[in-house]
N, C-alpha and C positions, 0 to 999 in steps of 0.2 A: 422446444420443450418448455412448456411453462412452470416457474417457479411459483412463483405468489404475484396477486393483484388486489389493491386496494386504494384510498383514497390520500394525496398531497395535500399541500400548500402549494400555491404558484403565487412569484409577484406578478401583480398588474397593475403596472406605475405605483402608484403610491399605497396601495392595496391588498388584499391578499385576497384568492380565491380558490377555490377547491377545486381539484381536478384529478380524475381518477387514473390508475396506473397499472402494465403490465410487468413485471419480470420476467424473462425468459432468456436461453441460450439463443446468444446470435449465431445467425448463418456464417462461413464466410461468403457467401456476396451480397453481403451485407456491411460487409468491411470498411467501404469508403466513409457510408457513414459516421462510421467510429472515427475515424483519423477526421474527418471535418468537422466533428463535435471537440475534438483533442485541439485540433488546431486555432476553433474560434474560443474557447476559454483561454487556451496560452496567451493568443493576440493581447487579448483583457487583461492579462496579470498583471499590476505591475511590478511584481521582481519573478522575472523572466526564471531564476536559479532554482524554484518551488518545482519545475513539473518539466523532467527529461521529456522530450517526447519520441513516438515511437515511430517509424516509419510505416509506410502501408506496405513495404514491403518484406520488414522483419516481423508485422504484424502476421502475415500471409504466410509467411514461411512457420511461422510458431504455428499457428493454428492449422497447418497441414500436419505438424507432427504432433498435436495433439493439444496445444493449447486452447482454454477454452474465454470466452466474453459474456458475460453477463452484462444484459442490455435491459435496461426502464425504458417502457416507451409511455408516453401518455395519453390522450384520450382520444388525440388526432396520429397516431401510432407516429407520433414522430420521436424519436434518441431524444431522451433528454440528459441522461446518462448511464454509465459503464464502469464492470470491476472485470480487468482482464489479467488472467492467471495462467502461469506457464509452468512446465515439470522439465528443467532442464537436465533433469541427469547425470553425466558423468564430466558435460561439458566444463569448458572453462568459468561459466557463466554461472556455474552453482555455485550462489550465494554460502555454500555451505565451507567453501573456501576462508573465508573471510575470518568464518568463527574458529576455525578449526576442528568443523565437525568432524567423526571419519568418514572416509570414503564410503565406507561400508552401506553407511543413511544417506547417500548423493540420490539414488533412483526415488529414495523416500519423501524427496525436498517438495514445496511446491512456492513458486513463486507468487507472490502477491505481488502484478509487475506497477499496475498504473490506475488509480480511479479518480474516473473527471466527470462531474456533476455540472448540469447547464446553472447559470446565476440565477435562473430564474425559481429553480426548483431545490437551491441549499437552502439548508437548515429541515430537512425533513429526516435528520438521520440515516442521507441513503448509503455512507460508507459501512456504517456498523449492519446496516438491513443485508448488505450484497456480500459482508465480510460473514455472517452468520450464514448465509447461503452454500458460500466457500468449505466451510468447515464443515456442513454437513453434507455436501457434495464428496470431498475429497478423502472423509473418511471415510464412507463407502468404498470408495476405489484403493483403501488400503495404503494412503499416506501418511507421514506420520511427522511432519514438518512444514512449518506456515514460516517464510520469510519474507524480508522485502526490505528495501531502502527508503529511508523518506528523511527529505531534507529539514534540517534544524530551524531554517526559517516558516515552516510550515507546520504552525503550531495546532492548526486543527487537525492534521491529518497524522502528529505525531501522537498528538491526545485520544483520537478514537483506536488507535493501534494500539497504544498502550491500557486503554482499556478495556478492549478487548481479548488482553491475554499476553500479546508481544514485547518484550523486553529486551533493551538496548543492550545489544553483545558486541558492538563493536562501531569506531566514527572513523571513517576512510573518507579519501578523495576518490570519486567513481567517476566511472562516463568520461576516461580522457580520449582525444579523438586521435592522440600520437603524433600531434603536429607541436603540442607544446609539452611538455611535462606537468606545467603550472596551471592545464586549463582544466581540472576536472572539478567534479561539484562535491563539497564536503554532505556525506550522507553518514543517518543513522542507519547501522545492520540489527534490523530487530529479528530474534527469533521465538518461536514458539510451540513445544511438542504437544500435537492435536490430544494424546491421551498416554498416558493416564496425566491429568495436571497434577503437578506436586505441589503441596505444604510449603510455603520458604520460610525457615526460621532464621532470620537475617542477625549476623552478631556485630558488625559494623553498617554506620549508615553514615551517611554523607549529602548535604543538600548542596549542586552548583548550579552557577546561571547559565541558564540555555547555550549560552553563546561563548561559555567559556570552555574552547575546544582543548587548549594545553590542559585542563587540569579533569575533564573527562576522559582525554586519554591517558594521562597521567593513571586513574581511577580505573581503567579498562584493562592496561596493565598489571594491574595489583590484583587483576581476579575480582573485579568490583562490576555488577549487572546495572543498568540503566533498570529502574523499578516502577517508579510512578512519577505522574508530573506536577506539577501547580500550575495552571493555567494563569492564572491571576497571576502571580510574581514569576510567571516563565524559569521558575526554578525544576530543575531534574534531582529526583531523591536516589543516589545510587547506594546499590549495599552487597554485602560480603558476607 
């Protein structure tokens, strides 16, 4: 199912050139792709803590029960990248846990789980292009909740979330494997209800640094939302 097709940036060395692009819903057997696209950007991070990855076979099992991947291919129909989205439901797994939504909106949730853009083809906006995709996909299908986690150290990807709508409900340790207590990854719980958007008339506001987790949960605590960011002084504007 094609989404939308149009024209990139690509690096070439030092360079930049144009190269034209499809969106559409991947197959799954199409799947390996995705996890060796996942795989070769991780390799390149260097701080490993930015990007959970998924397995190809939690992949496969999500997208048998209905999860769906949103795939960019380029000109030579190769992945260059992916936004893949899951509707966990009643599971443990729904993020809706976290906020304290109720039960009642868990079937409504949809997960924003993972998007990984090849080096070669960032900076063309492709998180906000596949995140708008999302939102007009899944209201159709009658949901009514966009969540997802995204790490503190990942300032581009905490910055296109929050401007596209999502707001910091909650800063947890996620992803521990049960072998330690102390090994999970400190993530943002951004949420956001697809419609109707509300008005926020905020009566307290608060600016802290990215990386000051005590006193955003301190802040999270008090009933206080993660609001907008500053990119530039990596400050978070929280309000109440």
């Amino acid at each position: 199912m094609e989404l939308k097709r149009g024209i990139l940036n690509k690096r070439n060395g030092e360079n930049m050139v144009k190269d034209s692009y499809i969106m559409r819903l991947i197959h799954i057997e199409e799947l390996k792709e995705v996890v060796l696209l996942q795989n070769f950007v991780y390799e390149n991070l260097s701080n490993k803590q930015i990007l959970y990855t998924d397995s190809y076979d939690e992949m496969r099992t999500d997208m048998e029960l209905g999860a769906k991947v949103i795939g960019i291919f380029n000109s030579n129909n190769q992945l260059i990248g992916y936004r893949y989205i899951a509707f966990p439901g009643l599971s443990n797994r729904n993020l809706g846990n976290d906020i304290h939504l109720p039960e009642s909106e868990f079937e409504k949730v949809v997960h924003l789980e993972t998007t990984v853009v090849h080096p070669d083809y960032r900076g063309n906006n492709l998180q906000s292009m596949t995140l708008q995709e999302v939102i007009r996909l899944t209201k159709n299908l009658g949901y009514k909740h966009l969540m997802c986690t995204v790490s503190p150290f990942n300032l581009f990807s905490l910055f296109n979330n929050m401007k596209n709508g999502l707001k910091i409900k909650a800063l947890k340790e996620k992803y521990q494997t049960g072998k330690d207590i102390n090994d999970g990854l400190y993530r943002f719980i951004l949420h956001r209800e697809l419609e109707p958007i509300k008005t926020i008339q905020p009566i307290q506001s608060f600016s802290v640094s990215l990386d000051d987790f005590k006193a955003q949960e301190y802040l999270i605590n008090e009933g206080f939302i993660g609001f907008s960011l500053f990119k530039e002084n990596k400050l978070l504007n929280y309000i109440r």
